[in-house]
N, C-alpha and C positions, 0 to 999 in steps of 0.2 A: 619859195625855195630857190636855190642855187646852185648851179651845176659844178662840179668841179675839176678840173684837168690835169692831168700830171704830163708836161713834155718831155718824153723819152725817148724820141727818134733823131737825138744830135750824132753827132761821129764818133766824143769821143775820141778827139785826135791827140789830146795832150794828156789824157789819162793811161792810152795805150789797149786798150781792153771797153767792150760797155757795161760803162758806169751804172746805168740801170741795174743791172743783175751782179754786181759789185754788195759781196755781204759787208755790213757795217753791223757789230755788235751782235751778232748773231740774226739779221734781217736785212733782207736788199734793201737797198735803196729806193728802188721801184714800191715794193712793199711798207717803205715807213712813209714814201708819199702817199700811197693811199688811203693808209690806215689812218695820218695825220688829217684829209680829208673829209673821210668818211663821215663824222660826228657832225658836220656842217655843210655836207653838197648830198645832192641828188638826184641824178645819177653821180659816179664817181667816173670819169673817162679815162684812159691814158693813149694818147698819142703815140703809135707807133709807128715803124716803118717794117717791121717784119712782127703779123701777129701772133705765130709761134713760141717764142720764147716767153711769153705772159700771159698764155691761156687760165694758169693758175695764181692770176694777182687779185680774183674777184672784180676789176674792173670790168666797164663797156670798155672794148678795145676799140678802136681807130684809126685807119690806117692813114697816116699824112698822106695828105693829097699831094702836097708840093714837097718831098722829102729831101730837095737838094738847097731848100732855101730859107733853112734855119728854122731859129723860133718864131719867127713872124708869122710863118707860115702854118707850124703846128697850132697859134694861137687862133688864127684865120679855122683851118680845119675845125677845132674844138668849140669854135661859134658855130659853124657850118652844125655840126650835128648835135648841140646843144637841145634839150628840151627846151630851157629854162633861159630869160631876156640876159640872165648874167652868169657870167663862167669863173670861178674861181681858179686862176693859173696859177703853176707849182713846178719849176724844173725839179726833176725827178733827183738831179743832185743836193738837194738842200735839204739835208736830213730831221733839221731841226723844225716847228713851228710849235711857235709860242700860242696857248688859246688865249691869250688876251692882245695877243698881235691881229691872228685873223678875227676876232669880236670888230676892234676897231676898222681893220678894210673891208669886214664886211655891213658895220652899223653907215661907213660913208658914201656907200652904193645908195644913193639918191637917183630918184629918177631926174633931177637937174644935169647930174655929168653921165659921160661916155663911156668911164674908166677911173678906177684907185689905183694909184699907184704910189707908190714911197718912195722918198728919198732919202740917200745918205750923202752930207753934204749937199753938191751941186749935181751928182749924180741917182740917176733914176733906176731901181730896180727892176723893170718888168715882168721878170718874171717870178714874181712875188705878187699878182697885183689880178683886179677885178674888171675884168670887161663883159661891157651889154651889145649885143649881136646887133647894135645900130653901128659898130664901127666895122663891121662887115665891109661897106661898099669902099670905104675908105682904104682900109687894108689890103682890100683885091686890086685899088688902083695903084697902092704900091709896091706891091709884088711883079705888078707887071713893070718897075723901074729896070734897066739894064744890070747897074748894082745887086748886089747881093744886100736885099733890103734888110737895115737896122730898126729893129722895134719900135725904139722912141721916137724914130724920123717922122710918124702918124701925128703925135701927138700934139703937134699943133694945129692939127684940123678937125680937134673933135673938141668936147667939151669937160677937161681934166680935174680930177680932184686929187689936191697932190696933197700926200702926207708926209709932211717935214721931219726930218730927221728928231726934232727938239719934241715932237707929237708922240712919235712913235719909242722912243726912248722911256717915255713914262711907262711903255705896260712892259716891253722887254729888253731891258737897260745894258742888256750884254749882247743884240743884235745875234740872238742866236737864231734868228728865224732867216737869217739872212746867211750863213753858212754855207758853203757850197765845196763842191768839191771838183777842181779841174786838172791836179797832178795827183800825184802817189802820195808827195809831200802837206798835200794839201788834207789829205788822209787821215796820213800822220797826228796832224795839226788840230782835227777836227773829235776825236778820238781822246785826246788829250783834255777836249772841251768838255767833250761827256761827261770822262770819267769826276771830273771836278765841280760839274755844275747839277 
């Protein structure tokens, strides 16, 4: 089995409000990332920075270890207390997941790579994507860079399996797994996805 993590200790800054507890369709955000989890991790975590407000999402709650240094650090964390050699990661913004999306990131969790992760184009999602708690040491050394450490800065120290846009297009061809949400407008936008697809 496989563990799986919802990051929900970002700020938040360009939404205006947190996004976690932001209703979408009648269910938070925080809530359709777990629920979209649930049927495939075990435990189901969610990374927070204040455990209050999500005592009632059914998650194991978690409090970010390093809460001033992004996702990196929540991903770091969610290995830290993982049961399980691999963590399914989920920003708590991306409301949509496709089950033939995570089949695929999760059928490529070979014990050969580090980490699944997708791309769209020449860009990498991470926080869409599968880590094994061997990229632990890796991650701690970069956190401790002076920078406010970028996710995929790792990624070429461990051993990647990358799923190409042209891959992952075959099981959810409208990249609705990839949806997220960072303004109001973006909201807007996403809501309009729903009600259509």
């Amino acid at each position: 089995m496989i563990a799986g993590a919802v990051l929900a200790g970002g700020k938040s800054l360009r939404f205006g409000k947190n996004k976690a507890l932001q209703t979408f369709r009648g269910k938070r955000f925080i809530d359709l990332a777990v629920q979209s989890l649930r049927p495939l991790c075990d435990p189901v975590m969610a990374v927070v920075n204040e455990i209050e407000p999500y005592r009632d999402t059914g998650a194991v709650l978690v409090r970010d270890l390093l809460p001033d240094l992004g996702p990196l650090a929540g991903i770091y964390t969610a290995l830290l207390y993982s049961p399980c050699e691999w963590v399914f990661v989920k920003a708590t913004d991306m409301p949509f997941l496709v089950p033939e999306m995570a089949a695929l990131l999760i059928g490529a969790a070979k014990e050969g790579f580090d980490a699944v992760v997708p791309k769209a184009g020449e860009f990498f999602d991470p926080l869409l994507a599968l880590y094994n708690r061997r990229c632990m040491p890796v991650i701690a050394r970069r956190l401790q860079a002076p920078a406010n450490p970028q996710v995929v800065a790792f990624y070429r120290k461990i051993r990647l399996r990358t799923i190409a846009e042209a891959e992952w297009l075959k099981v959810d061809p409208e990249g609705l797994s990839f949806k997220n949400v960072n303004t109001m407008s973006d909201l807007a936008e996403i809501d309009g996805v729903a009600k259509s697809s």
